[in-house]
C-alpha positions, 0 to 999 in steps of 0.5 A: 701135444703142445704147439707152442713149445714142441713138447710131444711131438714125433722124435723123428721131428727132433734132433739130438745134439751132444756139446762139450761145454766149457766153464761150467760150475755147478751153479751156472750148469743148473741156470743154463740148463733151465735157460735152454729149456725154455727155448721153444721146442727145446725138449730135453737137456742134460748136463755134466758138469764135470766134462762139460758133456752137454745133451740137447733134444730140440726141434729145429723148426721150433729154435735154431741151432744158433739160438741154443749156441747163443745161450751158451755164449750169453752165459760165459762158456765156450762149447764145440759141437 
C-alpha cells in the first residue's frame, strides 16, 4: 500500500461521490480525469461525457471535497453534487 497517494488502502476509508458535470468535451473530459487523478488519495474517476455523469472514488483525509471541486472550476465546468 502506497502512503503517499492512498492507493489500496480500506474501501471503508474512501468515499464515493457522483457529479453531474457540465461542459465536458471529449478533449477536456480526458484532461480532467487525468488531472483528479493525480490528486493524492483520488483512487478511481469515471467520466461520461455525454450526461456529465462523473464518479469519483477518494479518500477524504488524503484531498477534500473542495479540491476535487476546485478541479472542475479550474478547468471551466460547473458541476452539482
Amino acid at each position: 500500500m502506497c502512503k503517499d497517494c492512498g492507493c489500496g488502502e480500506l474501501t471503508e476509508s474512501t468515499t464515493h461521490m457522483q457529479f453531474f458535470v457540465r461542459g465536458y468535451t471529449s478533449e477536456n473530459a480526458a484532461v480532467v480525469e487525468q488531472a483528479l487523478l493525480g490528486l493524492p488519495g483520488v483512487l478511481y474517476v469515471h467520466i461520461h461525457t455525454h450526461d456529465g455523469e462523473t464518479t469519483v472514488d477518494y479518500n477524504p483525509a488524503k484531498t477534500k471535497l473542495t479540491e476535487i471541486a476546485r478541479m472542475f472550476e479550474t478547468h471551466g465546468l460547473v458541476a452539482e453534487f
